[in-house]
Every structure is written in C-alpha cells, then in structure tokens.
Rosetta silent file (secondary structure, phi, psi, omega in degrees, C-alpha in Angstrom):
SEQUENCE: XXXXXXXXXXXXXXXXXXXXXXXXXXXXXXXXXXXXXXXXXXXXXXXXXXXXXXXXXXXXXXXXXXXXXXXXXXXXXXXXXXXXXXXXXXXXXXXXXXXXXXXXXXXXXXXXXXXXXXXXXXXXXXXXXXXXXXXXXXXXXXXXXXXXXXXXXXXXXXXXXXXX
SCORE:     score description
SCORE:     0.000 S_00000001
   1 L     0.000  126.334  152.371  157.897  154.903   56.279 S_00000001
   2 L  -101.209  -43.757  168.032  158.296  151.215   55.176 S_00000001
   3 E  -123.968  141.569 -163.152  157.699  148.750   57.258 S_00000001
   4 E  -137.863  158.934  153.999  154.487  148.958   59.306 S_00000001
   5 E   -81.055  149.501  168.071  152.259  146.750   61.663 S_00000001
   6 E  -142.577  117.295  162.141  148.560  146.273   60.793 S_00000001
   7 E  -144.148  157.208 -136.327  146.400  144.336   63.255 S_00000001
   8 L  -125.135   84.177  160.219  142.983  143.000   63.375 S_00000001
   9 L   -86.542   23.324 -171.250  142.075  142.262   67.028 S_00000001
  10 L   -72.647  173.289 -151.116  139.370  139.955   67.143 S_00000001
  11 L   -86.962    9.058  176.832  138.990  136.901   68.954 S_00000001
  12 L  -160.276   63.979 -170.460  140.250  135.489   65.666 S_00000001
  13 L  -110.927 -177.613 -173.498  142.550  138.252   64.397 S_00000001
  14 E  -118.360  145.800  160.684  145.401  139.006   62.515 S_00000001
  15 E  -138.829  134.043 -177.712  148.713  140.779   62.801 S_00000001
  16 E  -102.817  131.675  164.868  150.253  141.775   59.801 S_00000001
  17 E   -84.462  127.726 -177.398  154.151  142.742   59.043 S_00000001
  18 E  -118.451   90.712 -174.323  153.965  145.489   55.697 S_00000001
  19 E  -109.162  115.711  155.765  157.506  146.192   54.229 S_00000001
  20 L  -104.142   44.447  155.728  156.448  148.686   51.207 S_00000001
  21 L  -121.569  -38.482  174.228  159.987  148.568   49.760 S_00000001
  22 L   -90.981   -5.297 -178.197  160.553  144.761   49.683 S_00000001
  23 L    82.920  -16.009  179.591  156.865  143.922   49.326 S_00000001
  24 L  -158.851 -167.414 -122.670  156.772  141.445   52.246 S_00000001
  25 L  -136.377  128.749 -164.850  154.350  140.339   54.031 S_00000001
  26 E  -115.701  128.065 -177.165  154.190  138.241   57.199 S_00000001
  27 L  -119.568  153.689 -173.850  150.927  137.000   58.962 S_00000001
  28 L  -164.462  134.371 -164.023  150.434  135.909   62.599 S_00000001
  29 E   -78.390  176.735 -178.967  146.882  135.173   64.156 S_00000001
  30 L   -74.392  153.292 -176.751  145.921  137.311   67.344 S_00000001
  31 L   -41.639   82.930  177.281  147.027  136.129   70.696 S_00000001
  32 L   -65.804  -23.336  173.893  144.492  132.811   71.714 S_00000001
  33 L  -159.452  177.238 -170.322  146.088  131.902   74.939 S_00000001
  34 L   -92.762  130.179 -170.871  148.262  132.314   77.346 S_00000001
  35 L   118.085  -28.170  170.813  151.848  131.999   76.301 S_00000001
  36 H   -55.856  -42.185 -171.931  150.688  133.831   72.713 S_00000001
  37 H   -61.935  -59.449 -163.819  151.290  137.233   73.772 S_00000001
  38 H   -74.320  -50.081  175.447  155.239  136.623   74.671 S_00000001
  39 H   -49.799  -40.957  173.980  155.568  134.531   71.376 S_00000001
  40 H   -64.875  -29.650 -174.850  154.175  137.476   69.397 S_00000001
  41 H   -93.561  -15.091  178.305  156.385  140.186   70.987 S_00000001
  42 H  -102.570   -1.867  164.317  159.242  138.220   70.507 S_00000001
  43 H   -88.602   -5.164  172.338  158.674  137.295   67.059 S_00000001
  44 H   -88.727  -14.953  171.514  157.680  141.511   65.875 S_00000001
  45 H   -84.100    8.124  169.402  160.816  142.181   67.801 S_00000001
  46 H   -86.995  -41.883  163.314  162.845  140.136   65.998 S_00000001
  47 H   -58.576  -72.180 -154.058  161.378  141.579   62.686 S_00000001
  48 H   -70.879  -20.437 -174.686  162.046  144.888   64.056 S_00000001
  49 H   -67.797  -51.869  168.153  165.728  144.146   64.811 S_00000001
  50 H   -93.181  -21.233 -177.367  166.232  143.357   61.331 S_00000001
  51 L  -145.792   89.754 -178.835  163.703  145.628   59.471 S_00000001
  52 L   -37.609  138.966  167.131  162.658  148.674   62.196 S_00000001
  53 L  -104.540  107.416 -178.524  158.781  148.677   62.100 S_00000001
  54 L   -42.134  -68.299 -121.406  157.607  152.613   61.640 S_00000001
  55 L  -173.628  131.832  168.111  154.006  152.678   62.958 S_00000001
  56 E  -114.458  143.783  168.838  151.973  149.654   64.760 S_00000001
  57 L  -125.841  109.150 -149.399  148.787  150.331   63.790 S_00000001
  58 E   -98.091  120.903  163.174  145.376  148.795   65.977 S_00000001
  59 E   -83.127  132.105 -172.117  141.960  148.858   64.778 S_00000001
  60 L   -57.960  104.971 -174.773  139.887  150.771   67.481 S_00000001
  61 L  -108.820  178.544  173.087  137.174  147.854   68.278 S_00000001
  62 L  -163.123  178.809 -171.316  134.710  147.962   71.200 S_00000001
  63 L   -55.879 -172.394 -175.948  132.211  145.451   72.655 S_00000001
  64 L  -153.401  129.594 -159.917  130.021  144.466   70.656 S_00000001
  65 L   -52.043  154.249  151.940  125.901  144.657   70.868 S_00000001
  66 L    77.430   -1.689  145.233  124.237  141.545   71.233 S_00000001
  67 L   -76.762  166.728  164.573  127.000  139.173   72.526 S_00000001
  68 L   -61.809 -175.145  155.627  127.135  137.446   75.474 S_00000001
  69 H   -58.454  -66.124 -147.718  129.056  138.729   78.634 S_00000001
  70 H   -51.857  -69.449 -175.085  131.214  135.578   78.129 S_00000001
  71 H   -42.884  -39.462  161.545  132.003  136.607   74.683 S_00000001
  72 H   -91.100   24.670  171.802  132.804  140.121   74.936 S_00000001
  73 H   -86.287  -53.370  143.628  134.552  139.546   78.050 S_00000001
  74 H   -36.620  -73.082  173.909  137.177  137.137   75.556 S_00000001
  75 H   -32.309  -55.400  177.642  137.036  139.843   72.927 S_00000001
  76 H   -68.519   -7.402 -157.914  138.287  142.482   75.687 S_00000001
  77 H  -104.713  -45.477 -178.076  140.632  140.265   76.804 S_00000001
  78 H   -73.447  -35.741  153.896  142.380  139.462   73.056 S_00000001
  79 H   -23.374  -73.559 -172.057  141.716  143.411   72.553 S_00000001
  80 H   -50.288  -67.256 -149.530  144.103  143.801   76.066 S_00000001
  81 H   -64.946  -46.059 -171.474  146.593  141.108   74.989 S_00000001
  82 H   -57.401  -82.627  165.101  146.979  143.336   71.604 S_00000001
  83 H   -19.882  -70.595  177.288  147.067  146.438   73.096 S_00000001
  84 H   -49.883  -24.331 -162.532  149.904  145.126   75.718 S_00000001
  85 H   -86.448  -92.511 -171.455  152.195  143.414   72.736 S_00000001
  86 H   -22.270  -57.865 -170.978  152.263  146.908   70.960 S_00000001
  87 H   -80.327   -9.060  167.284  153.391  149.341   74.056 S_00000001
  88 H   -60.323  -63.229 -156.952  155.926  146.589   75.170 S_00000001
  89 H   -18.892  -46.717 -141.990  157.493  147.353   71.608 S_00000001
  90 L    55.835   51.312  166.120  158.331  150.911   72.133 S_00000001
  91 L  -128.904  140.655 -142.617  157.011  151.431   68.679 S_00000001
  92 L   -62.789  138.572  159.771  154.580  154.231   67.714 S_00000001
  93 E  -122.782  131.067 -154.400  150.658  153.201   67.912 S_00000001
  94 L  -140.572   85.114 -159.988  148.254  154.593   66.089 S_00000001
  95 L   -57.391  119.834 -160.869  144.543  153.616   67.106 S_00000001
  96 E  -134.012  158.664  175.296  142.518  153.852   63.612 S_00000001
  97 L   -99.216  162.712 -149.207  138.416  153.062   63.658 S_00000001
  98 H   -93.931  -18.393  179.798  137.615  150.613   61.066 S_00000001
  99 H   -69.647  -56.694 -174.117  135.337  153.342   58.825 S_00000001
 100 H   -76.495  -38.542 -174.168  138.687  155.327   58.547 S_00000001
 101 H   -70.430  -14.817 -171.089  141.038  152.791   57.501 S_00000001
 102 H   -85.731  -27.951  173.572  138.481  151.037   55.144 S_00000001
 103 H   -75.364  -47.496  150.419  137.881  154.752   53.469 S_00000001
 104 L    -1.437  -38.266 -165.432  141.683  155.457   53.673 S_00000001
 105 L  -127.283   20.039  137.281  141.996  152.584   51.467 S_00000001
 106 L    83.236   64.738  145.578  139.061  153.703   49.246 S_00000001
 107 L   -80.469   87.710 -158.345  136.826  150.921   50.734 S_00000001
 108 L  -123.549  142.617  168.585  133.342  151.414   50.284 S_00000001
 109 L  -134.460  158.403  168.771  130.200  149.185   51.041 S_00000001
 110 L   -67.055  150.264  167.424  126.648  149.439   50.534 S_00000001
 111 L   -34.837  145.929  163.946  123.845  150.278   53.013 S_00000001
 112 L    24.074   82.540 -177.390  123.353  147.330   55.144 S_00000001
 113 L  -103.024  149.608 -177.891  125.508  144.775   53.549 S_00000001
 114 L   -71.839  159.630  166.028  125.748  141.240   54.864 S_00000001
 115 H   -58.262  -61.375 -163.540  129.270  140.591   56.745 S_00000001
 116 H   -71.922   -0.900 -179.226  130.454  137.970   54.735 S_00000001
 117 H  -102.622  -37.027  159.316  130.194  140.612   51.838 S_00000001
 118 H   -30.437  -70.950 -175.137  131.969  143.151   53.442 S_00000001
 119 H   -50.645  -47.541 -152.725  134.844  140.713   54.401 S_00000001
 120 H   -75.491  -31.293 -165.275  134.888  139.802   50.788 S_00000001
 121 H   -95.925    4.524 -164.496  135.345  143.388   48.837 S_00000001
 122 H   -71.917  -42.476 -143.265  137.852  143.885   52.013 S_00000001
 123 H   -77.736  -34.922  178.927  139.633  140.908   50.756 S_00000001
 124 H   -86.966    5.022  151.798  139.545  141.962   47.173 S_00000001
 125 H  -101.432    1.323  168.962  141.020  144.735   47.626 S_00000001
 126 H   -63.596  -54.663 -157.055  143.660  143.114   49.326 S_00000001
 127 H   -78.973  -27.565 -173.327  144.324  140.960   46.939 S_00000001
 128 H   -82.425  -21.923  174.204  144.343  143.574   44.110 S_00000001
 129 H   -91.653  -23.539 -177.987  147.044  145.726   45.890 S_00000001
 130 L  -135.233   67.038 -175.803  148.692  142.910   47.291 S_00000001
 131 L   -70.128   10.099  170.216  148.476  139.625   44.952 S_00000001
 132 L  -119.247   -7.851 -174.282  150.729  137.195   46.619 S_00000001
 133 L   -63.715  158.642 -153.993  149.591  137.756   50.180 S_00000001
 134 L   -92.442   95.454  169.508  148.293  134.598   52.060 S_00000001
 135 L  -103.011  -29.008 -156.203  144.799  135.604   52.816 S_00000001
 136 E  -109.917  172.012  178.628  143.013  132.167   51.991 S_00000001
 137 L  -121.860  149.255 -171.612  143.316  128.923   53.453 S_00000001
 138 L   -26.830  -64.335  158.168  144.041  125.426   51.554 S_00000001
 139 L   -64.234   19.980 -179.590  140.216  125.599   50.663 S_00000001
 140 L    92.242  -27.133 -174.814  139.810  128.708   49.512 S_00000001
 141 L   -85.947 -170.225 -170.874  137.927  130.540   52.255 S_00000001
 142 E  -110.010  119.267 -154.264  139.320  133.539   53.647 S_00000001
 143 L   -91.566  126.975  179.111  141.525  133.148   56.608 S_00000001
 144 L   -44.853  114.253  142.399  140.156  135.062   59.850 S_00000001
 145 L   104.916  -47.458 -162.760  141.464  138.827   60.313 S_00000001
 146 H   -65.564  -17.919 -173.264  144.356  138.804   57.575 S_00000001
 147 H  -108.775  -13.957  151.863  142.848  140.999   54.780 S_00000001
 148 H   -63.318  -40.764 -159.680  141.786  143.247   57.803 S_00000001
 149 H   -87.833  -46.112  156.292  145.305  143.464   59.168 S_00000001
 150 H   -20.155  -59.502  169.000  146.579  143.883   55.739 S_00000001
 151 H   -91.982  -12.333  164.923  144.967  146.764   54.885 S_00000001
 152 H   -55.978  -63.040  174.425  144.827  148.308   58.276 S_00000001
 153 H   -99.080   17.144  152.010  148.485  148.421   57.295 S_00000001
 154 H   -74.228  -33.315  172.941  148.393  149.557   54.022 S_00000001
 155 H   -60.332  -26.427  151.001  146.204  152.398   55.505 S_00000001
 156 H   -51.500  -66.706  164.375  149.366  153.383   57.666 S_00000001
 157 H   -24.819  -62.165 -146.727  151.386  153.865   54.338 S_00000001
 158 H   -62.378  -52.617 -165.821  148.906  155.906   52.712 S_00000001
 159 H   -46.193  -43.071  179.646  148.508  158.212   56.351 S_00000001
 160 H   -91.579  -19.335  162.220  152.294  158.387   57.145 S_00000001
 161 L   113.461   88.301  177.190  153.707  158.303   53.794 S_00000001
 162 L   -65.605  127.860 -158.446  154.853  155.722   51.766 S_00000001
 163 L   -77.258  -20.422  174.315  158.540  156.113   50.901 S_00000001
 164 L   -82.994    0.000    0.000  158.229  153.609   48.159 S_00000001
C-alpha cells in the first residue's frame, strides 16, 4: 500500500492524498456546496490515474448531541456528499471510528480534555511524522480537518501495510 485517502468529514473537513513512498501530501477541504462534490471526484481521480489510491479511508462520525436540527442536518449532508465522492471512485472504503484511528496512531488524550487540546496533540503528531505538511494557515492556527485527515491516513498505512 502507498498511496491512501484520509478524510475528515465535518462541516469543515479535510481530504487528504498520503503517498508513503514519495512522501506527498495533498489537502482539499470537504465538499461546502453544490458543485464541490464533482470538483473533488474529479480532482482524486485524476490523482488516482497517475498514482492508484489503495484504500479511501472515512472517519465514522454521527450526529452530534446538543446541536441544532439545522446543524446536524448540514453535518449529514457534508457526511453524504463524502460518503458519495468515495463509492463513485471504485476505490476500497474503509469506515474507521475516530478512537481507533487516533490509537492506531498511538494518540492518546486525557480524561475530559478541552477540544482545542485534543486538536492540538492531533496536530503534533502530525507534524512530527509528517513535518512539511500544510496543516496551519498564514497565521499560525490550525487549518480545519487537515491533521485529522492526515492521520486518518497514516492510520490506513499502519492497518494495511506500509510498503515503504
């Protein structure tokens, strides 16, 4: 296995490209509107054309307590949009919960940790396995999704076997 998908479906996600022979690594936010979806399948199937993609790999997400209707009604919808991109490929999907891919990738957090701390050791472990990927934005913060999608599809490597 070499080149892998990793994506992050949130209403502000990520989809990640993974080559672990050439090292690299292509980011593209989650679908936002309509007209996203067809750009996205035709830019991983362009990628795949030149460098087959092994394993798409989705993190398994579900509503979420304590939103509105509106809001997880979007969320299911960019969920759907995800979900639809991948089985147009005809490339293997492999539905991972976010507790296995974050242990997978020896990702651990303390009881009841704030969010923004979570995203943060996520990120540094992104960063430690993968030090040129584009995680941050011109200021520094941490760019929605990408250090999720990243490691989603580093977590493909380790499960399927990196050849590298």
């Amino acid at each position: 296995m070499t080149a892998v998908v990793g994506i992050d479906p949130g209403a502000k996600g990520s989809i990640c490209f993974l080559d672990s022979v050439t090292k690299e690594i292509l980011f593209a936010d989650t679908p936002q509107g309509y007209g996203d979806a067809q750009r996205i399948l035709k830019a991983l199937m362009t990628i795949h054309l030149k460098n087959p993609i092994q394993m798409i790999g989705i993190e398994d997400v579900h509503s979420i307590y304590g939103m509105s209707a509106k809001s997880n009604f979007s969320f299911g919808f960019n969920v759907g949009q995800v979900h639809t991109i991948a089985e147009m490929t005809d490339i293997g999907i492999d539905l991972v919960q976010p507790k296995i891919w974050q242990a997978g990738c020896g990702i651990r957090f303390k009881p009841k940790m704030k969010s923004a701390d979570r995203k943060r050791i996520v990120a540094d472990t992104a960063i430690r396995l993968y030090p040129s990927a584009d995680i941050f934005g011109p200021k520094g913060g941490l760019l929605d999704g990408r250090a999720d999608s990243l490691m989603i599809a580093h977590y493909l490597l380790i499960k399927y076997g990196n050849t590298t």
